[in-house]
N, C-alpha and C positions, 0 to 999 in steps of 0.2 A: 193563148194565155199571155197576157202581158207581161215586162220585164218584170213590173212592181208586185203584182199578183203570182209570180212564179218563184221571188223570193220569199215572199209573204208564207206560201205554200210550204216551202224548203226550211225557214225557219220554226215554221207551226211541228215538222216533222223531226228536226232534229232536237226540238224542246221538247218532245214529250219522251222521244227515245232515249235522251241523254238525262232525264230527270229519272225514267225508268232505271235505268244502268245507276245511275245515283244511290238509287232505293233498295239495290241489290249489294252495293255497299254499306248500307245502313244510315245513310248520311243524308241530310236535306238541303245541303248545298249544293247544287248542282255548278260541278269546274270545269275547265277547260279540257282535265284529263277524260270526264264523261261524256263531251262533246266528240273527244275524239274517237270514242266507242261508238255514241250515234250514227259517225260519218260510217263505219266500218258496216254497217247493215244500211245505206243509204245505196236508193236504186240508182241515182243519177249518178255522173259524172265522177265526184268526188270520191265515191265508195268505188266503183267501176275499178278507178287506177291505185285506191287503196288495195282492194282483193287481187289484183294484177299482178302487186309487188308482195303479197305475199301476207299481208298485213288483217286480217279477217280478226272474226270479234272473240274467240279464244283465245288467239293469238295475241291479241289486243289486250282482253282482260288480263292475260298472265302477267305483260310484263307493266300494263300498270300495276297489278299487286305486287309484284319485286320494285317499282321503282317507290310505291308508298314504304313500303318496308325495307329500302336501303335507306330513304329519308330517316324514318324511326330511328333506325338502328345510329346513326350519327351522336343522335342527341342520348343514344343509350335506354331505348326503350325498344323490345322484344315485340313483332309483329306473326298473327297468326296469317300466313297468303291463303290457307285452305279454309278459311273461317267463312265465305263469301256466302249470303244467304240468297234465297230467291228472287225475284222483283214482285215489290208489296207498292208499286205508285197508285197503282189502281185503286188499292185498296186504305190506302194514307192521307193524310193532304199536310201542306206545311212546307211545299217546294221552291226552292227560289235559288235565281242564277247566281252565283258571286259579282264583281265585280269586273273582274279579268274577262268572266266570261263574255259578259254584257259588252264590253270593251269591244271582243274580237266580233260579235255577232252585229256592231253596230259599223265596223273596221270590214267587213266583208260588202256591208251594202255601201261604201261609200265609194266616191271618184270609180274610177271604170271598173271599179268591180261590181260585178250584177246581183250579191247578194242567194246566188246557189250554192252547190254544197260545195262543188270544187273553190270558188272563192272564201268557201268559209276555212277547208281546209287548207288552203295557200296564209290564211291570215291567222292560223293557228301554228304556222312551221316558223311566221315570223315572229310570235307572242315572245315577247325582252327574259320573259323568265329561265327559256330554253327545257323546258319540262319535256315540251311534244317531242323534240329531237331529243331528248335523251330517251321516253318513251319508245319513240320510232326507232332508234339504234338498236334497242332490246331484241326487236322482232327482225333485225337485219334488213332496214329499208335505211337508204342514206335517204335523210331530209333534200339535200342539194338536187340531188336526181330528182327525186318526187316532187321538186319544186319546180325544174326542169319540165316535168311531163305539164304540172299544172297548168306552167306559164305558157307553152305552148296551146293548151286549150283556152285558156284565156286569148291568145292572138286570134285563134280562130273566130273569137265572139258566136258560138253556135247559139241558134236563135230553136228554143221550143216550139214544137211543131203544133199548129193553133189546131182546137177541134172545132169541124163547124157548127155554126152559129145552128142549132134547130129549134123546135117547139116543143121537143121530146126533153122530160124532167129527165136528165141524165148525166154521167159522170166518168170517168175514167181516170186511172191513177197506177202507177208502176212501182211496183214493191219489191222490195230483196228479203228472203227468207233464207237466214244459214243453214239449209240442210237440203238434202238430195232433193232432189224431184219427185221419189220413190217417196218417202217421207212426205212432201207436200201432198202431193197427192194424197196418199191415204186420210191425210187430215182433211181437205177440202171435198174428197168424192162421198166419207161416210156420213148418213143423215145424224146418224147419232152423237157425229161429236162437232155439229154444227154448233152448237152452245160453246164451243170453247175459244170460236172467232167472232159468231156474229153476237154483239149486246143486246141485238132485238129476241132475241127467244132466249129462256130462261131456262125450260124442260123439251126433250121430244120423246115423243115414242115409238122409237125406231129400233128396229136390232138388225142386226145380218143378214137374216133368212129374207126380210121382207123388200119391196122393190118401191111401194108407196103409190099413191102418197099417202103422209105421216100428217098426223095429227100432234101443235105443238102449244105450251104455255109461252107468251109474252113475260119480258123480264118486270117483274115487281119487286125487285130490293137491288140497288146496286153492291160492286163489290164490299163498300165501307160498308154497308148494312142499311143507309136510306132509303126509304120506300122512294118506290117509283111511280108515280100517279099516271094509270091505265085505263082509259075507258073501257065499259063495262063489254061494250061491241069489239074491242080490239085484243081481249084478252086471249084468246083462241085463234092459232094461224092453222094454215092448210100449204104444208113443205111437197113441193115436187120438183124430182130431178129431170129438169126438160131434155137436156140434154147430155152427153156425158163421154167423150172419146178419148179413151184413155191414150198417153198420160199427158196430153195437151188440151185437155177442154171441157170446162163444168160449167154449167147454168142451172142454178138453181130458183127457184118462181115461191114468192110466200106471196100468199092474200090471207084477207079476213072474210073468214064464211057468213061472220055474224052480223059485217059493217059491209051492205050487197053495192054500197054506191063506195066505197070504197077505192086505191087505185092500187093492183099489186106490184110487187116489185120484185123484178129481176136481179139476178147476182150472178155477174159471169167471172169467171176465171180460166187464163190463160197462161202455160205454162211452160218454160222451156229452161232447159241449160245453161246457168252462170258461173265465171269463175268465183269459187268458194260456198254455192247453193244453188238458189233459183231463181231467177224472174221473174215475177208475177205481174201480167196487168189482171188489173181489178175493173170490172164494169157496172158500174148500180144502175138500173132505168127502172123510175116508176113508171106504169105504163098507164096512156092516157086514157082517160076515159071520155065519153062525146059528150057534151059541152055546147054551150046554142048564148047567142046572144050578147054580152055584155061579160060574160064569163071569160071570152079570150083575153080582151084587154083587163078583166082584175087579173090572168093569170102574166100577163107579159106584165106590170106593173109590178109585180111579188118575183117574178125572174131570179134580179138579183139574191131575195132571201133563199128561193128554191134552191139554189149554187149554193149559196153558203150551206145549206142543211145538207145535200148530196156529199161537198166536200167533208163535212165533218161526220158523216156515214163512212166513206169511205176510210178516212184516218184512223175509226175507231174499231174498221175491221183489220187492217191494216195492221191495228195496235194488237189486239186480239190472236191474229196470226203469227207475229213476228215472233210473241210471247211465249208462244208452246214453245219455240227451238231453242229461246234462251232461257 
């Protein structure tokens, strides 16, 4: 993954998480102070040395709602901190970054900053308004230190580790979910509550007693309530747990029974131990099907798109997951 495609990545990730957090303030301005919740459930770098010092996204939300409501309180208007509602992003639209924010997110990819989360969060502790550091004081992390740990990974310049180049439609992505393992699991191994991560199935029909495979309905309404336009072949999956060792390893296989030239697609998940939750790599592979002729070269010519559509599978399970724990 290249420098520019690795920021690109990291910014796509931290605008949807931080317009989430937004949403669960009730506000559609997404600030800097939401940006800095983002980082705090961010797999890489940036979140790593936030959850290190102590810094995780309770922790985080608290003392932004104390520091919105010591603001209030100045000017002589009375703040509820316990009023804080769900996250409705998904299901809203009307989001947009401020100003400041835009500032720091374009202040991260510039001159030797490589535009990941740790550079975003370095160029959040230096934002003129001094919010993040009073923020960050709240939860008992001195900015100075944490700017300390940044700057020395910034000397390091750590280069992401490229996946190789194949033929295989496929994808891999590292995600932080705030809660146990024990927790992750149970969400990611039950068939039944596959609907509540992945957007591509709508219904299953799964329970406890059963082992599978399940029989499932494709999503036809999004969250807002927009119909989803499904072909008639595609509306019916076939869910199996290929593989399953607990508490480090799921793969789960959906095809369409009704679309036979079809290509199904794999979903792995890998699971282990992080400070403040878990780490997840995330793996989507469609898998190929044989193909003769002039079909190689339209498919290496479409490459590019096939990346772009795996990435934003992946982000939207990603999205999906993270959601259940906050």
């Amino acid at each position: 993954m290249s420098r520019f495609t690795h920021a690109a990545a990291t910014m796509h990730t931290l605008s949807l998480a931080a317009m989430e957090e937004a949403s669960r303030f009730g506000v559609r301005d997404a600030d800097i102070d939401h940006l800095l919740l983002a980082l705090t459930i961010d797999p890489d770098t940036g979140g790593q040395i936030l959850r290190g010092m102590g810094a995780g996204l309770d922790a985080a939300r608290a003392a932004v709602a104390a520091q919105h409501a010591a603001q209030l309180e100045l000017v002589g208007i009375a703040s509820d901190t316990d009023g804080l509602g769900r996250i409705v992003f998904h299901e809203t639209s009307g989001y947009e970054w401020t100003e400041r924010a835009l500032t720091v997110l374009k202040e991260a990819s510039s001159g030797d900053r490589h535009g990941d989360s740790a550079a975003v969060l370095r160029t959040l502790i230096d934002e003129p308004s001094g919010l993040i550091q009073e923020i960050l004081r709240r939860i008992d992390v001195d900015p100075e230190i944490l700017s300390a740990h940044l700057d020395e990974v910034q000397r390091l310049r750590l280069v992401p580790l490229q996946a190789p180049d194949t033929h295989t439609l496929s994808g891999t992505r590292s995600l932080f979910a705030p809660a146990s393992r024990e927790d992750v699991w149970a969400l990611l191994s039950s068939a039944g509550r596959i609907p509540e991560w992945d957007p591509a199935v709508g219904t299953i029909h799964a329970d406890h007693d059963t082992t599978g495979p399940w029989e499932a309905e494709s999503t036809t309404e999004a969250p807002d309530g927009r119909p989803v336009r499904v072909k008639e072949e595609f509306r019916r999956q076939r869910v199996e747990l290929v593989e399953c060792e607990k508490p480090a390893l799921i793969r789960w296989r959906f095809s369409y029974p009704d679309a036979v030239r079809s290509n199904p697609r794999l979903v792995d998940f890998e699971l282990e131990h992080a400070a403040g939750g878990t780490q997840i790599r995330a793996t989507l592979t469609w898998e190929a099907t044989q193909r003769r002729g002039g079909r190689r070269l339209v498919r290496a010519l479409l490459k590019p798109l096939h990346r772009l559509l795996v990435f934003t599978q992946l982000a939207q399970i990603e999205s999906g997951i993270t959601r259940v724990f906050r």
